[in-house]
N, C-alpha and C positions, 0 to 999 in steps of 0.2 A: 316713197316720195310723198310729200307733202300737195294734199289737193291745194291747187291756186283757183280763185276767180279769175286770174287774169290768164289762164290757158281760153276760158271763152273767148273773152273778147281775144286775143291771138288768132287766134282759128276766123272769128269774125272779118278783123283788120286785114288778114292774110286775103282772105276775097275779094277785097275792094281796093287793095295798095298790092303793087309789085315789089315793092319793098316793104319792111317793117322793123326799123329798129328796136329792141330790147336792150333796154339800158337800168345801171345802177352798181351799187355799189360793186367791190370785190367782193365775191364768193356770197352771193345774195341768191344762186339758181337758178341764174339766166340762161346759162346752157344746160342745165337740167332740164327745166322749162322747156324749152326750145326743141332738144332732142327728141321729148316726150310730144308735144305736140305734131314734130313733123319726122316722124321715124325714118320717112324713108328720104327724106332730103342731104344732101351733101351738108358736112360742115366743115368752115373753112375758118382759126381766127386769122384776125388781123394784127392777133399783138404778136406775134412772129415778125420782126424786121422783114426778114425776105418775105414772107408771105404778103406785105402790107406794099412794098415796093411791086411786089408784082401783079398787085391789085390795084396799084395806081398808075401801071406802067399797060397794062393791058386788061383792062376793065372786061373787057368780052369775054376771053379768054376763060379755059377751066382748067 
């Protein structure tokens, strides 16, 4: 994997935001990124219909 500057600040944002969206184009390594930064975090996407439905339908929810 390609070092990013922007895994710092990630890690940074991630301490000061409960959220942090990573955005850009298709297949730019945003979940590469992401993965790599928070190894042990769940990942969920949203571009699954059902999954998106059931993320606007029961926000709390896991």
């Amino acid at each position: 994997m390609v070092k990013r500057e922007s895994a710092k600040e990630l890690k940074i944002l991630s301490t000061e935001f409960k959220a942090v969206a990573v955005v850009g184009p298709r297949q730019s390594g945003k979940t590469t990124l992401t993965k790599a930064v928070f190894p042990g975090k769940d990942y969920v996407s949203l571009e699954n219909p059902d999954q998106r439905v059931f993320a606007q339908e029961i926000p709390g929810a896991s």
